[in-house]
N, C-alpha and C positions, 0 to 999 in steps of 0.2 A: 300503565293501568290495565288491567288485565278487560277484556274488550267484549265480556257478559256477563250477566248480571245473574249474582248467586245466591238466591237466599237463602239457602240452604246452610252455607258456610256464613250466612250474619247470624243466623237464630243459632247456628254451633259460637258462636263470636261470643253471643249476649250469654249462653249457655256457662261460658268458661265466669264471665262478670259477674252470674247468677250464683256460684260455688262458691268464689271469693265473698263475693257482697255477705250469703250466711256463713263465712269461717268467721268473717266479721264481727255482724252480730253474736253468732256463738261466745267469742271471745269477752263482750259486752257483757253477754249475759253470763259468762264464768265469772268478771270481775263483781256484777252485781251479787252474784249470789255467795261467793266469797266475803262483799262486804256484810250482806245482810248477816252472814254465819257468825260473823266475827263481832258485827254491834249488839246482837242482842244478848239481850238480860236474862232470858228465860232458858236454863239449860234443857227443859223438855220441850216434848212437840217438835223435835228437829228431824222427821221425816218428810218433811218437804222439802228440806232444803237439798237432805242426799236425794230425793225424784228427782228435784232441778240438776242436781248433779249426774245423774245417770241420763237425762234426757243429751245435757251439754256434750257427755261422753258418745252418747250414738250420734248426736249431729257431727261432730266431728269423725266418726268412723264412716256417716253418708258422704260428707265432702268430701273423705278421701276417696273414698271409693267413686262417689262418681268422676273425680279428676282422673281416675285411671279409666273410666268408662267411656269420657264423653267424645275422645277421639278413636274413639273403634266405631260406635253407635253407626248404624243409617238411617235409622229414622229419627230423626231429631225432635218432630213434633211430640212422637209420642212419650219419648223422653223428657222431653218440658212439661209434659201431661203428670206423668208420676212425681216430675222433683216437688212439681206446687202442690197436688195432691198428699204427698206426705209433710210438705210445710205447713198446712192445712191442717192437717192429725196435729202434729206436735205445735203449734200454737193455742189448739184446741187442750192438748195435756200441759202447756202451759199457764191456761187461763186457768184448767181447772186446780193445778196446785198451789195458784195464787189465789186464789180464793171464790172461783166460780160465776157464779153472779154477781160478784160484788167486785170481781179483778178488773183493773185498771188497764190490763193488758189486754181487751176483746178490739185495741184498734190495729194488735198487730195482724186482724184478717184483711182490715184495709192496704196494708201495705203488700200485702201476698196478694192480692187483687193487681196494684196500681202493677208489679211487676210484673205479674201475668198478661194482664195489657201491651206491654211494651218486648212480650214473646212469643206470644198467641191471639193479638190484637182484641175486636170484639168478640168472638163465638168464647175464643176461652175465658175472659176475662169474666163474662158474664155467667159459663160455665164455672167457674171456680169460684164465683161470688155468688149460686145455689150451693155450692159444694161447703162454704165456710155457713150459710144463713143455716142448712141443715143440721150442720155439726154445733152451729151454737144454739139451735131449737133442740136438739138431743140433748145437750149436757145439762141445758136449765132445765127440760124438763122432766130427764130424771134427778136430776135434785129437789122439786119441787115437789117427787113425788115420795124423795125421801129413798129412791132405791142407793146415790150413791151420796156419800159423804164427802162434802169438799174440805179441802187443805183452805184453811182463814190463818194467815198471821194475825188478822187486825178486828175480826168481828166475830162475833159468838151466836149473831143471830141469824134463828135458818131460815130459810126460803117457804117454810110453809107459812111463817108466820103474814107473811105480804100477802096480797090478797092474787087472784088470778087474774085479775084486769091489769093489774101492775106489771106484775111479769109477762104477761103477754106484751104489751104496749111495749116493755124495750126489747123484747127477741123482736118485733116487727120494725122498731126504729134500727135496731142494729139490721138487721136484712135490706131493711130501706137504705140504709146508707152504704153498705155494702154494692147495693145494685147502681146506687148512684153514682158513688164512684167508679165501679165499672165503666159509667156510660160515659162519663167525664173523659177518666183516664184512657181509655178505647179510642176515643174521639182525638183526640189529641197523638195519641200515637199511629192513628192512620194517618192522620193528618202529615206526621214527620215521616211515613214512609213514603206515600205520595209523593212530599217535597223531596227526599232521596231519590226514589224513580227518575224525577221530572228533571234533575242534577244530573242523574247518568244517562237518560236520552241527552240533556243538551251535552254531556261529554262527551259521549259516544257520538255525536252530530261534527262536535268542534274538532274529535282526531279522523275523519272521512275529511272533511274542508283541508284539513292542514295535510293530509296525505294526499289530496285531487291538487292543492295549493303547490307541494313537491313534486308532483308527475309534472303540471306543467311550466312548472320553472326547468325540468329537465328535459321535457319537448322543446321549448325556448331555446334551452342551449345547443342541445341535438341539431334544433334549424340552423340556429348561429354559425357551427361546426360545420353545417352542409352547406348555408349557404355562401360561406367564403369560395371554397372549391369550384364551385358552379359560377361563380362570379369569376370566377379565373377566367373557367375555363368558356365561358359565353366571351370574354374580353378577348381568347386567343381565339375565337370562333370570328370576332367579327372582325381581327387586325387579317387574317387569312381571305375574311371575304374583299377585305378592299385589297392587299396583295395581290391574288387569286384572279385574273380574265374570267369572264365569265364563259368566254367562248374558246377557253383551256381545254383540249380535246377533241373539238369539231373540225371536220377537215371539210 
């Protein structure tokens, strides 16, 4: 076990599972939108489906690329900064060409949160949970205001028609939730870093014991080793004194 403690190479560690985890996804969302392409009855209005399709294509040309980035990088934090920050974009270009305010997909900010947590504990998690509450306060409310047109498979009715207390009330529910899970999800992963710490002081404690445990089992033997010889040699010491006159030499 390698005998200090590196975070640096864990957050590069979670970094590699953060890649994988969105090819993942990606792939999820290629199969989905493949099948949506393929079920529907309506051969127009199929400009959303090719967005989802060129989004799919650039997330896959991010994960390559950053698989080829993430072991050169040296700053790793700031590198975790930009990957959730553009997850962040593109779940927000996600929501919007599923249909905006009315997309079923505004919980994938929570999930760009909870991972954020578990790479950049509280400060980012929190920081990237204003970052997703912003981006989803921009998108509805330029729609609201009618500046941008959202992509609806399923509904035809627009966002001005609701009133402004409505739409207000769920950008703030959504931001609420967003932050609360931040606090949840933050809390929880110091928690398991702590408990990680607390694991490698007591490792790093138990291989000092077992290396002080080795030196004196080897002092022991060292004595053991010495003290045969000296016991000889004290036994030829004392058969000589009783031999030996003591008045051997005095005239």
């Amino acid at each position: 076990m390698n005998s200090s403690y590196e975070p640096q190479n864990e957050l590069r560690h979670k970094l590699r599972w953060l890649i994988l985890s969105r090819v993942i996804f990606t792939i999820l969302l290629l199969g989905s939108t493949i099948f949506i392409h393929i079920s529907r009855s309506k051969p127009t209005s199929a400009l959303p489906i090719f967005v989802l399709y060129g989004i799919i294509i650039a997330l896959f040309i991010l994960s390559f690329l950053f698989v080829f980035l993430v072991s050169r990088i040296r700053r790793e934090v700031l590198f975790a900064y930009i990957q959730v920050a553009i997850d962040s974009v593109v779940v927000t270009l996600v929501i919007f060409v599923t249909g905006s305010f009315g997309s079923v997909f505004s919980f994938l900010y929570l999930v760009v949160i909870i991972y954020t947590s578990m790479l950049l504990y509280r400060r980012g998690s929190f920081i990237v949970a204003g970052l997703c509450s912003f981006l989803y306060f921009v998108l509805v409310g330029l729609e609201y205001l009618a500046w941008i047109l959202p992509f609806d498979y399923s509904s035809t009715i627009s966002l001005s028609s609701y009133s402004w207390q409505y739409v207000l009330y769920k950008v703030v529910i959504t931001s609420f939730a967003c932050f609360a899970v931040a606090f949840l999800s933050s809390l929880l992963a110091e928690q398991a870093r702590r408990t990680r710490k607390e694991l490698y002081a007591m490792s790093a404690r138990v291989q000092r014991v077992e290396k002080m445990a080795a030196v004196g089992e080897m002092g022991a033997g060292l004595a053991h080793e010495i003290k045969n010889p000296l016991a000889s040699i004290t036994g030829s010491i004392q058969l000589l004194r009783e031999e030996i006159p003591y008045d051997v030499g005095r005239d």
